[in-house]
N, C-alpha and C positions, 0 to 999 in steps of 0.2 A: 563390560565394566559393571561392577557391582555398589549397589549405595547404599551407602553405611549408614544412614536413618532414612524414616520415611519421608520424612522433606523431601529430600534430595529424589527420592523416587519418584514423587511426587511432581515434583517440577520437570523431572524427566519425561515423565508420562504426559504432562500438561503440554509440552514441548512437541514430542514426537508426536500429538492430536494435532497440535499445529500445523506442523511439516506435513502428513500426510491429508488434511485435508485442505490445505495448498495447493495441492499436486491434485487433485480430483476435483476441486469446488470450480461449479462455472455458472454464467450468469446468462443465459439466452434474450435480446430482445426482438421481437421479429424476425428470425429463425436467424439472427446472426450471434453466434457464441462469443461470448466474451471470457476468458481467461485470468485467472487472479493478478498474474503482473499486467495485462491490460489494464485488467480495472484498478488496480495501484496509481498505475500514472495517469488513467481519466480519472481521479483523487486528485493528482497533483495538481495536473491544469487546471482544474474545476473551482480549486482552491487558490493556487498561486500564479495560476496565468502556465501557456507554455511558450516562456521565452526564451528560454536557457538549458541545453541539456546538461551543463555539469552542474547547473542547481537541481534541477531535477534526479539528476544520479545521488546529490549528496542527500535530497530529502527523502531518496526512497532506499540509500545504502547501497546499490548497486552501482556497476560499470556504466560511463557513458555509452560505451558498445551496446550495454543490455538496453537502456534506452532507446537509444539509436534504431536498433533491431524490435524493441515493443511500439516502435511511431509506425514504424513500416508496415509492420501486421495490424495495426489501427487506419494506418491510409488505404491500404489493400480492402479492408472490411467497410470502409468510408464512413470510420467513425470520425476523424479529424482531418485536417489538412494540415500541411506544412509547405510555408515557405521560407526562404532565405532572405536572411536581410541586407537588404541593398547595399547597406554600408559596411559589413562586416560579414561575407563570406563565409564564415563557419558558424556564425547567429544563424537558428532557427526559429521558427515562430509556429507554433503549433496550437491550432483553434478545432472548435469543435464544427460537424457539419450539423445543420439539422437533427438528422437522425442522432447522430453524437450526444448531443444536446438531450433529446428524449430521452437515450440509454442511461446518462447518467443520473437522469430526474428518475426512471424506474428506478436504477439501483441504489440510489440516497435511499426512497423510502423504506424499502429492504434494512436497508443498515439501521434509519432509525428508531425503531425496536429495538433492536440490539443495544445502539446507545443509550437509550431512555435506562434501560436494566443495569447497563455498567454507572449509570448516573446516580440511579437510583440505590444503587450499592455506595457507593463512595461516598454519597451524601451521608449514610446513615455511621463512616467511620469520622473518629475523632482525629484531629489534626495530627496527631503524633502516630497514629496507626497509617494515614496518608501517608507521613513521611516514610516509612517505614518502608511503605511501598515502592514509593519513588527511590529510595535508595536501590532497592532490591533489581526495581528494573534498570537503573542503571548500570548498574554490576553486571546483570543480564548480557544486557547493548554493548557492555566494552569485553565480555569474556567473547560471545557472537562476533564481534569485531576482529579478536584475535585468533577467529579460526579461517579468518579470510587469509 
């Protein structure tokens, strides 16, 4: 496919950095490897609890399967545990173990560098440049959406 300004190149190329360092970025704590969808949903629990895997699916945009299948490879690594909720059978309830706990406290700090720079950029735009942006990613998120 060819783009017909540089924008469009632009965000292509911004895109495909994404994708491929997805696919190769991983996050070692104590010689246990963590993987980028791993570390998505120890984001999600960390942040909204893991009670729920189709909220979990809809916060990270993926299948409840792909969940499902990233709890497993995190119980196997004994970063969390999961059990079933007594009164609802197909409720899950997924918590960090110890170690869990640590891995995500290394890998927050990591990330906040990274935030502190997206903050420190955004702060410096004017509200209508903000917007601009926010529209932009949403157009993003819903063009993304319909290559599902």
């Amino acid at each position: 496919m060819r783009m017909n300004t540089p924008l469009s190149a632009q965000i292509a190329r911004v895109i495909n950095q994404l994708l491929f360092l997805e696919k190769k970025s991983v996050f070692t704590y104590r010689g246990i490897t963590l993987y980028p969808s791993e570390l998505h949903l120890m984001e999600v629990v960390a942040a909204d609890g893991g009670d729920n895997v189709t909220t979990m699916a809809q916060t990270l945009g993926v299948t409840k399967g792909a969940v499902s299948q990233t709890i497993s490879r995190l119980v196997r690594k004994r970063i969390v545990t999961k059990t079933r909720d007594p009164h609802s059978k197909n409720e899950l309830t997924v918590q960090f173990t110890a170690t869990g706990k640590r891995a995500m406290e290394a890998f927050a700090l990591l990330r906040t560098d990274a935030g502190r720079r997206y903050e420190t950029y955004l702060s410096s735009l004017t509200d209508a440049e903000r917007q601009i942006i926010g529209t932009f990613l949403t157009q993003v998120e819903r063009m993304i959406a319909d290559l599902r």
